[in-house]
C-alpha positions in Angstrom: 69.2 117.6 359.9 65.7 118.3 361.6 64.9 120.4 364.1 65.0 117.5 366.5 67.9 117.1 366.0 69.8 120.4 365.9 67.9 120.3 369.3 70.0 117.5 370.6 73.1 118.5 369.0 72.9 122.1 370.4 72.3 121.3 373.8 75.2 119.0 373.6 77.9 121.9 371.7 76.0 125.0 370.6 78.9 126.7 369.7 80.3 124.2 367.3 77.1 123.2 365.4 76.3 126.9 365.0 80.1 127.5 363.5 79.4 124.5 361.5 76.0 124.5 360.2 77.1 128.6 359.3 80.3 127.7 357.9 78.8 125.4 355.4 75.6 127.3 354.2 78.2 130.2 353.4 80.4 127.7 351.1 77.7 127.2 349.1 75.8 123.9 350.3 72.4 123.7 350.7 72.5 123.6 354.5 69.8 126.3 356.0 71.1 127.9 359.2 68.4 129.9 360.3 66.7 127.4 362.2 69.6 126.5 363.7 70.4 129.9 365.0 67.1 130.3 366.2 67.1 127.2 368.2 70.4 128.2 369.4 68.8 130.9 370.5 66.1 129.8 372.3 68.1 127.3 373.9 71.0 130.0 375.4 71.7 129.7 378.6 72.8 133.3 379.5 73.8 136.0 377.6 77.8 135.0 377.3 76.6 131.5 375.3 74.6 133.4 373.0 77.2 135.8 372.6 79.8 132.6 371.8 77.4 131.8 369.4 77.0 134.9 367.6 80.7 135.0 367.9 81.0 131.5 366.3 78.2 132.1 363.0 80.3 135.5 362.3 83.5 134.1 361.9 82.3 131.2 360.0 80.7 133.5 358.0 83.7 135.7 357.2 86.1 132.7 356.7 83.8 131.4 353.8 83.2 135.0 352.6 87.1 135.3 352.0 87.4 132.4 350.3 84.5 132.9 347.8 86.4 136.9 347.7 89.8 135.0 347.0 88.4 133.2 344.1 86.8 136.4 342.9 89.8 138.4 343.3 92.2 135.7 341.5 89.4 133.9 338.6 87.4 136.5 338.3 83.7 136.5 337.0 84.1 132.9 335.9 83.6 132.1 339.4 80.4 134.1 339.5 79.8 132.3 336.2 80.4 129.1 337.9 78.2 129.6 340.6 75.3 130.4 338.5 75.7 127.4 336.3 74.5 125.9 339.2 71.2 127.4 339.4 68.5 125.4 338.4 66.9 128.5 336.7 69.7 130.7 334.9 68.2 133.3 333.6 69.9 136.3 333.8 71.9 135.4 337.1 75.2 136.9 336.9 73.6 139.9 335.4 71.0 140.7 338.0 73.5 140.0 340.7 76.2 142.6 339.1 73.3 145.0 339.3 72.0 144.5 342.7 76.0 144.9 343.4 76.2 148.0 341.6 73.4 149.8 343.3 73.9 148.9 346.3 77.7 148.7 346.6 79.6 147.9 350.0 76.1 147.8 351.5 75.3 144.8 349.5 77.9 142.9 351.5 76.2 143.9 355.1 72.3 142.6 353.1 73.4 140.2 351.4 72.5 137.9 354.2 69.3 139.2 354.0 68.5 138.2 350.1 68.0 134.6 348.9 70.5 133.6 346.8 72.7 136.6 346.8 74.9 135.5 349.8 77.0 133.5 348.4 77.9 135.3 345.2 78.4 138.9 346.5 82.0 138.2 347.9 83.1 136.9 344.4 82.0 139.8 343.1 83.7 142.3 345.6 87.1 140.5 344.6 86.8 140.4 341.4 86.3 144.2 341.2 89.2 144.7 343.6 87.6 146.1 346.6 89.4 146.8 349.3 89.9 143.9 351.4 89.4 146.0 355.1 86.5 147.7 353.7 85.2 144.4 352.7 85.8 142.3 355.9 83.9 145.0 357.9 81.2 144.9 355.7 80.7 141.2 355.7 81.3 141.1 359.2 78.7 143.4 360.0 76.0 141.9 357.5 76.6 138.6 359.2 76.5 139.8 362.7 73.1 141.4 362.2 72.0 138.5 360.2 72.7 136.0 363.0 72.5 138.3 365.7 69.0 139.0 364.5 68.2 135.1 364.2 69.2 134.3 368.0 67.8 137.5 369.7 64.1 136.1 368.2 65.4 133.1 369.2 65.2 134.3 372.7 62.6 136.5 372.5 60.1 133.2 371.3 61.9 130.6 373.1 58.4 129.5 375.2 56.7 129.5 371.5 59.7 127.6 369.6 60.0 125.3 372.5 56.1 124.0 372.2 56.7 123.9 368.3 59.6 121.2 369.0 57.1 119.2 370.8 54.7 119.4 368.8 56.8 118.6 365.4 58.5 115.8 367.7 54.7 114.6 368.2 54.1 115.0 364.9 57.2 113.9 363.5 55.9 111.5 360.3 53.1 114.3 359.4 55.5 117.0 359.3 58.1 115.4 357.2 55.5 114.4 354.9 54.0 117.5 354.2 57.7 119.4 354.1 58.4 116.8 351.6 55.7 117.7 349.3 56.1 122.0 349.7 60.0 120.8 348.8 58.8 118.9 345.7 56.6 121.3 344.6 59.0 124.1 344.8 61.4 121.5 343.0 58.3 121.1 340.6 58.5 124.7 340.0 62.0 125.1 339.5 62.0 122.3 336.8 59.4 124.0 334.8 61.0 127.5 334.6 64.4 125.7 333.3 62.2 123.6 331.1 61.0 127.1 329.7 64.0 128.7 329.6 65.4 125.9 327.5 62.8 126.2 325.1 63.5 129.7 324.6 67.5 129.0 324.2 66.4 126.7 321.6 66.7 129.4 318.7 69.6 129.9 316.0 72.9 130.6 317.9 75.7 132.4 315.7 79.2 131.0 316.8 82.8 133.2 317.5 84.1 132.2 314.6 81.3 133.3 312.1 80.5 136.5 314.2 84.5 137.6 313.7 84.0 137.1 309.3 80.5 138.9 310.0 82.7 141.9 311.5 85.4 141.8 308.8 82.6 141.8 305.7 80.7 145.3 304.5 77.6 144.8 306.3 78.6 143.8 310.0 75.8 143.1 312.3 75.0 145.5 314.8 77.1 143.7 318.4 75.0 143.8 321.6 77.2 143.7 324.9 74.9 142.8 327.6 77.7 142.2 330.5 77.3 145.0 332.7 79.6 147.3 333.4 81.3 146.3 336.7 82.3 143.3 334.4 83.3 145.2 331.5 85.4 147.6 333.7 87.1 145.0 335.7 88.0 143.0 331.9 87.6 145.0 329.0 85.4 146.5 326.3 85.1 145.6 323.0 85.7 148.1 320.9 82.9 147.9 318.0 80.2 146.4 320.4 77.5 148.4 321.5 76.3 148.5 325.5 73.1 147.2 326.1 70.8 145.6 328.6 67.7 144.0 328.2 65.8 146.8 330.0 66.5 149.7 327.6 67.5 147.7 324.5 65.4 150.0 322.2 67.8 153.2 323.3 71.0 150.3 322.4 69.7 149.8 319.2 68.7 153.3 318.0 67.5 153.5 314.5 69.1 150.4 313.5 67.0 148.6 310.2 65.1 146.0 311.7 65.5 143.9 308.9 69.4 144.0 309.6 71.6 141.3 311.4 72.0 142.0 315.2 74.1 140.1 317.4 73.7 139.4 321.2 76.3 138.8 323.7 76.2 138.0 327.1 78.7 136.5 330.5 75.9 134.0 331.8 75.4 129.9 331.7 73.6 128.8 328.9 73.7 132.4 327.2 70.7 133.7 329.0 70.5 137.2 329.1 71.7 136.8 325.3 68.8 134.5 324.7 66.2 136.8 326.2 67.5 140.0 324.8 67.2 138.2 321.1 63.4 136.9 322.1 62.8 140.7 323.3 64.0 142.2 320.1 62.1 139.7 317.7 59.2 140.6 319.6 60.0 144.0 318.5 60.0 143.4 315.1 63.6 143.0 314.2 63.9 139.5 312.0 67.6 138.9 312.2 68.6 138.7 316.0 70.8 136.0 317.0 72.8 135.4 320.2 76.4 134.4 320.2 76.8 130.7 320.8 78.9 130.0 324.4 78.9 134.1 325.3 82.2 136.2 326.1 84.3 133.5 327.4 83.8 131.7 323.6 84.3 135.4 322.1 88.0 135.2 323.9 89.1 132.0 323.0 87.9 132.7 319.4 90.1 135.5 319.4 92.9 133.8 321.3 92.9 135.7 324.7 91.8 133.2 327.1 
């Protein structure tokens, strides 16, 4: 939907196409609503319509946010899992978003708005580690209010100034989709070539469950790298002869470990990323036997018949 047209639609049913166009962005879709709510806002009428439609974008909001918090709270991080699977560059993506979780904690759920890409995978997260389901409606309630709230106050504020942009882009229709075509295809572009490198770097020896468990059981073990972090490994379990590291500090993870012996990395992320990078970093370093586990924790599980 262009601009035109959220145009046309608003003026018709504000409140709707702002529950809407919110409503779906939150699931998950690809559907931006920030020009929507600035339109909105430029277009309100008096202050009780642009309350309604602040009104409308929170609770649409807060009804996706509890459903991506139910799937946390009942599946766990293989949502979180799932939902980075879909990124076109998944490097590292459940782990960086654990992190940003664990520093910031309920006040990740009032900025997550804020941060591309962290929106829709901080609810999953706040279920999965059992928060408190009051503490975590206000918090997402308040994060989307200033996030939309904010959009259709500077909305108002440049309605004169968003107004002659709509002309002119309606003027200019055939230009602007053109050259909003090629800034999309060259992000695309972009995209594409860090997957392509990532996938050139997953292309190294993998160890599987199955040989990692007779690797444990014989007298030279390799040395097990857990690189889930620890909201993760405190909401399912440790495992007891692994070691926990992340890719930051793997050095103080791997002590004085020979780096001619095996080491072993593990990790909770689509195509074994942070596993993957934590092996590149080490062999960098100079250890010669570093080899990620093939299909991460969830493999470890079924190899050992918990899943």
């Amino acid at each position: 939907m262009d601009l035109s047209q959220i145009t046309e639609a608003l003026q018709r049913d504000a409140v709707w196409v702002v529950f809407l166009n919110v409503l779906l962005q939150q699931a998950g879709l690809p559907v931006p609503a920030v020009p929507t709510l600035l339109v909105a806002g430029s277009l309100a009428a008096s202050p009780a319509q642009a309350a309604a439609m602040l009104a409308a974008a929170v609770l649409a909001s807060l009804l996706a946010d509890a459903a991506w918090y139910a799937g946390g709270r009942f599946f766990g991080y293989r949502v979180l899992t799932g939902l980075c699977r879909l990124s076109i560059n998944p490097d590292s993506c459940v782990t960086q978003t654990e992190a940003r979780f664990q520093r910031w904690g309920l006040w990740s759920l009032v900025i997550a708005k804020f941060v591309p890409g962290f929106s829709t995978v901080a609810p999953p997260i706040a279920g999965s580690l059992r928060m408190r389901l009051p503490g975590f409606l206000l918090a997402a309630a308040a994060g989307a209010a200033l996030w939309a709230g904010g959009a259709i106050v500077v909305g108002w504020l440049l309605r004169d100034e968003l107004q002659d942009a709509l002309l002119t882009m309606s003027r200019h229709g055939r230009t602007m989709a053109v050259a909003g075509g090629l800034a999309l295809a060259l992000w695309l572009a972009w995209k594409l070539w860090q997957r392509y490198r990532f996938m050139k770097l997953a292309a190294i020896p993998h160890v599987t469950p199955l040989e990692l468990i007779e690797a444990m059981a014989s007298d030279a073990p390799p040395l097990f790298l857990d690189l889930r972090g620890p909201a993760m490994i405190a909401s399912t379990a440790p495992i007891a002869f692994a070691t926990r590291a992340d890719v930051e500090n793997l050095l103080q993870s791997v002590g004085d470990w020979p780096r001619q012996a095996p080491i072993v990395t593990m990790c909770a992320c689509p195509g074994d990323a942070t596993a993957v990078r934590a092996a590149h970093v080490l062999t960098e370093l100079g250890y010669t036997a570093v080899r990620p586990l093939k299909g991460g924790y969830e493999a470890w599980l079924a190899a050992n018949g918990q899943t």
